[in-house]
C-alpha positions in Angstrom: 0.0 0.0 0.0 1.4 3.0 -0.9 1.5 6.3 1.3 -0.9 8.1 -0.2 -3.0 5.2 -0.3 -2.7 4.5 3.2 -3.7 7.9 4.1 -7.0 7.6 1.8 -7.8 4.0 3.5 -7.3 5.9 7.4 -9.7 8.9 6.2 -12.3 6.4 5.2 -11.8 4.4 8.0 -12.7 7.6 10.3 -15.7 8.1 8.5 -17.1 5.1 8.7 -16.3 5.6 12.5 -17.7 8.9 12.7 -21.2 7.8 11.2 -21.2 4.7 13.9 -20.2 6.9 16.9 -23.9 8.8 15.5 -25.6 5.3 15.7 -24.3 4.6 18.9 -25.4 8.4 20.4 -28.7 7.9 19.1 -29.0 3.8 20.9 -27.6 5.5 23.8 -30.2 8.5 23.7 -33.1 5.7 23.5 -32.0 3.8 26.3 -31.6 6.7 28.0 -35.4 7.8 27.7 -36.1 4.0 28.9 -34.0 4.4 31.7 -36.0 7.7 32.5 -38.9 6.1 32.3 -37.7 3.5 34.4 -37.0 5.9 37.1 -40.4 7.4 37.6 -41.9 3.9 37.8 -39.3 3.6 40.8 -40.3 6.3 42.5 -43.8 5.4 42.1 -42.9 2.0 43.5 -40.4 3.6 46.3 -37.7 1.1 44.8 -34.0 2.3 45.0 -32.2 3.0 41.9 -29.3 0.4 42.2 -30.2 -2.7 41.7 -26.9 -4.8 41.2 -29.5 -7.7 40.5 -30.6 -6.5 37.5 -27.3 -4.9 36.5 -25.6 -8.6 36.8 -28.1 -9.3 34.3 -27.2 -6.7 32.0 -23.6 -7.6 32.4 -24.8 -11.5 31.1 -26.8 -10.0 28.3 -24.7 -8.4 26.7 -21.9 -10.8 27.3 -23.9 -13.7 26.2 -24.2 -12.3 22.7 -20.9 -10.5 22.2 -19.5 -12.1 19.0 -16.5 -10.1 19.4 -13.6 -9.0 18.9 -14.5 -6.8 21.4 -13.8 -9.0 24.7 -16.4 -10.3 27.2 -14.1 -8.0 30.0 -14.4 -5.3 27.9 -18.0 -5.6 27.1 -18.9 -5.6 30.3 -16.2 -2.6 31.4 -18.5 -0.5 28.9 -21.8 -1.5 29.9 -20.5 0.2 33.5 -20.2 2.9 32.6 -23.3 3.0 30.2 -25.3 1.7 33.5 -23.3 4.2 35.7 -24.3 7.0 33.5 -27.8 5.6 34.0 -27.7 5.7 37.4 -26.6 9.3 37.4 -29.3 10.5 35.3 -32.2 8.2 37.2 -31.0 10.7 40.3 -31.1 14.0 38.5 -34.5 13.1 36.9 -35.6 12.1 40.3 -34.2 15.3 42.5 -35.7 17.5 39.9 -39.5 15.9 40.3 -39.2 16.3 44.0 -37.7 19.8 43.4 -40.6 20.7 42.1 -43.7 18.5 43.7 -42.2 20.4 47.0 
């Protein structure tokens, strides 16, 4: 492969990055108006927000059906933080309903 060659095959490559990272935002944008759904049912049922129950669940999910090559550890390293996220936005969702029920 030439130089130049290589440097057209790397700015493809980015692209085709670039228009998955947008696939990925919007997944993670639905799951996130799930999860905020999820969190007024919560409150409504007065059930905590961490659940490590359903999270070791998750984990399994996702790790059941990863094909790879991403590996099972690092499946499950980004799922924390997805869920961690979750978590945080579950609490701000539910401090500003009380914020403003009070």
């Amino acid at each position: 492969m030439s130089r130049e060659s290589a440097w057209k095959a790397l700015i493809e490559c980015r692209d085709r990055i670039d228009v998955l990272d947008r696939q990925i935002l919007a997944l993670l944008n639905a799951r996130t108006r799930i999860v905020e759904e999820i969190g007024r049912i919560k409150q409504e049922l007065d059930l905590p927000i961490y659940e490590p129950k359903r999270e070791d669940e998750v984990f399994e999910n996702v790790t059941a059906h990863n094909t790879g090559p991403l590996t099972g550890e690092g499946v499950r390293r980004v799922f924390e933080r997805i869920i961690d996220e979750m978590r945080n936005i579950q609490r701000l969702r539910m401090l500003e309903r009380d914020g403003t029920e009070k």
